[in-house]
C-alpha positions in Angstrom: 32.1 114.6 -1.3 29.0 113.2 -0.2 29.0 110.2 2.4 26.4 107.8 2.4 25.8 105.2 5.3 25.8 101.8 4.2 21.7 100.7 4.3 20.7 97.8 6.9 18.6 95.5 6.0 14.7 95.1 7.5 16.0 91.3 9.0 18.8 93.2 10.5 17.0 96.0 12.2 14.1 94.2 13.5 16.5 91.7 15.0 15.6 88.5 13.2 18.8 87.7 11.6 19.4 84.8 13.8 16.7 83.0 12.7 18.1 82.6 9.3 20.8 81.0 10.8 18.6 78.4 12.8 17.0 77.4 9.5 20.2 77.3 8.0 20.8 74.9 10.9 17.9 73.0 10.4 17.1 73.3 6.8 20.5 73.4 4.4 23.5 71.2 6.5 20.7 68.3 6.4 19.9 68.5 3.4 23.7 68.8 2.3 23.9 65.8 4.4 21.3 63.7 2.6 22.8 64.8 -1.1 26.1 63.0 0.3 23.9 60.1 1.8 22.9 59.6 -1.9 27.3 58.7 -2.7 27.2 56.5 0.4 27.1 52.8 -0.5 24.0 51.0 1.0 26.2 48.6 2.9 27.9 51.1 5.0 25.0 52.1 7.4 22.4 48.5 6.4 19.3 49.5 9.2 20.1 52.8 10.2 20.4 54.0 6.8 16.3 55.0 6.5 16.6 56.1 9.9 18.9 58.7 9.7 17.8 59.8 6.2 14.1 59.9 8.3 15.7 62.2 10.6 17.6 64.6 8.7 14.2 64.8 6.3 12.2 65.5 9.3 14.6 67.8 10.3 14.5 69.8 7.2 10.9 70.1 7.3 10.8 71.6 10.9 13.5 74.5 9.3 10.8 74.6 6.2 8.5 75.7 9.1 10.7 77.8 10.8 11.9 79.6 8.1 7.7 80.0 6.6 6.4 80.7 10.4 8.8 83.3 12.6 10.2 85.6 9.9 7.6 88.1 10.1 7.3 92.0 9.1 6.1 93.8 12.9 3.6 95.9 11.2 1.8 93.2 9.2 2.3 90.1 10.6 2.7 88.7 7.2 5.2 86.2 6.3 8.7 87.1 5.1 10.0 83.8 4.4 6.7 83.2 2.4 7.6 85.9 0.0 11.1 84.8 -0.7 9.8 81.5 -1.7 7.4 82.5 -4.2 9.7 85.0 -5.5 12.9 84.5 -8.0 15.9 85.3 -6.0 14.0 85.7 -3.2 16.3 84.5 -0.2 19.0 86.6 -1.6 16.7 89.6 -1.9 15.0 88.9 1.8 19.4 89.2 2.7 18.9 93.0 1.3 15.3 93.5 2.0 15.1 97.5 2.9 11.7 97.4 4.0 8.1 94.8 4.0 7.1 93.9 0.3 3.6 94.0 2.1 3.5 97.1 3.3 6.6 99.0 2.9 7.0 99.0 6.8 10.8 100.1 7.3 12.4 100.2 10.8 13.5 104.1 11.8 16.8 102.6 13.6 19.9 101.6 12.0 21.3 100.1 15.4 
């Protein structure tokens, strides 16, 4: 019986898993936040409604940014973040990504 050893993703072995969860920080719990905002009657927060929807928007673009700018492949600098959006099912795919669509860089290390 042949054993196989479950393959590690490029985000995983170049370390940059924890930026997905900064733009998830920054990108999907506001935006989650400002689909609810929509059920909210206008009474309930009167001048700090624009505010905080403001905030939450800007918010969302600086994870936009994050998510476009730091998620790199080491060998080409290109963007990996850039590639998922312009490709269907592309933040799932970037999740299982085994190596740079650019350049088929792939990390040596499964550590």
């Amino acid at each position: 019986m042949v054993t196989t050893t479950p393959s590690v993703s490029l985000l995983h072995k170049t370390k940059q898993r924890w930026k997905l969860v900064v733009v998830f920080v920054l990108f999907v719990i506001p935006g989650l936040i400002l689909v609810l905002l929509l059920f909210v009657p206008w009474n309930v927060f009167e001048k700090k409604r624009i505010a905080i929807q403001l905030l939450l928007t800007g918010t969302g673009v600086v994870g936009l940014t994050v998510f476009l700018a730091t998620l790199r492949c080491p060998r080409c600098r290109r963007s990996l973040g850039r590639w998922a959006l312009t490709n269907s099912s592309g933040v799932f795919r970037l999740l299982a990504l085994q190596r740079c669509p650019y350049c088929g860089f792939e990390e040596a290390g499964n550590k």
